[in-house]
N, C-alpha and C positions, 0 to 999 in steps of 0.2 A: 680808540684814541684818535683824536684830529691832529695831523700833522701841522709843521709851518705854513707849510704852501696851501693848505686848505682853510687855517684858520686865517691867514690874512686875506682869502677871498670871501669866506665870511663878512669878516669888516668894510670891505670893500661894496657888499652887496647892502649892507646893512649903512651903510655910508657914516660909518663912528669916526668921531671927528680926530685928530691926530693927538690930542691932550688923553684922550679914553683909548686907544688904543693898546697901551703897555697892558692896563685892568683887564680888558677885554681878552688879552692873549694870553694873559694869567688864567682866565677862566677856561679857555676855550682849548690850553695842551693841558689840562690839568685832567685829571678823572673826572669823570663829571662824579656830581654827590648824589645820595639815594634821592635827595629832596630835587635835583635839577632834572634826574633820570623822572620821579614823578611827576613834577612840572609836563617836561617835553611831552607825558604821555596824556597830561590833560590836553595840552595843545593840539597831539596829535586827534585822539578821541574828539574834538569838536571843531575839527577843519571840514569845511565843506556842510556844518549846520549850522542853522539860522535859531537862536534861541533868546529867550528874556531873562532866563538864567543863570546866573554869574556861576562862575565855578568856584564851588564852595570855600572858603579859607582852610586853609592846614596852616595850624602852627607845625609843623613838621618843615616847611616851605618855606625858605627866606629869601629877600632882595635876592641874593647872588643866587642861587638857584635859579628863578626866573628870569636870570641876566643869563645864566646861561642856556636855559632852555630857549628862551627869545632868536639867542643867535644860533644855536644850532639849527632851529627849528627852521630857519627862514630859506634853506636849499628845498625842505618838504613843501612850503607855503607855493616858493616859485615852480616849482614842478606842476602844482596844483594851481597855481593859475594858468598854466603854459596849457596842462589838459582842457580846460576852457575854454581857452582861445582868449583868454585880456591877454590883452595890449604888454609888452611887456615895460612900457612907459608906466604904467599903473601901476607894475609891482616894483618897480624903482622905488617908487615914491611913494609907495606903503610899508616895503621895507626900512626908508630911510627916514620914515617915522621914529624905528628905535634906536637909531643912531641920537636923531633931534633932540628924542625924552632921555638919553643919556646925558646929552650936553644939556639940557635944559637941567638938569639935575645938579649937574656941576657948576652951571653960572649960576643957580638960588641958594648952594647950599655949600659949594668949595671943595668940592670930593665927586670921587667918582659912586653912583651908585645909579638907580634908577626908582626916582618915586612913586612912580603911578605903576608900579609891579603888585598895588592889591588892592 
């Protein structure tokens, strides 16, 4: 389980805008689901490779499952650029990618979710 103080640095890192936040924090103390646990493990299995291949659909897998595997995932992502050596300017602003596609989510459609999770 992710405590407070861990799930608001989360958000933080993930730069979720103050309107997604409450969703966000609902997801992130909650248990994660088997669907978000196998999400994060696709994330995990294909960091650090380069491929043409999407990773395959599960209907097993929904929006919130990859809303939450997205933000859990992005303390592994920054470590994994830190090993590296980027910049840590770069992973600001790749992480706060999923912040953007959350709010972008929200100004086209009025809700919190995230579209482009397939």
């Amino acid at each position: 389980m992710i405590g407070q103080h861990e799930a608001a640095a989360l958000l933080e890192l993930c730069a979720v805008a103050q309107a997604d936040r409450r969703d966000c924090l609902q997801l992130l103390l909650s248990a994660p689901s088997p669907g978000a646990t196998h999400a994060f493990a696709v994330l995990t299995g294909r960091l650090g490779r380069f491929t043409d291949d999407p990773a395959a659909p599960d209907p097993g897998i929904f929006e919130s499952d990859w809303l939450c595997a997205l933000l859990r995932f992005a303390p592994a992502l920054a470590g994994h650029h830190a090993s590296l050596g980027i910049d840590q300017a770069i992973t600001a602003g790749t992480l706060a990618d999923v912040g953007l596609q959350i709010a972008v989510h929200r100004l086209a459609h009025g809700q919190f979710g995230l579209e482009t999770w397939a």
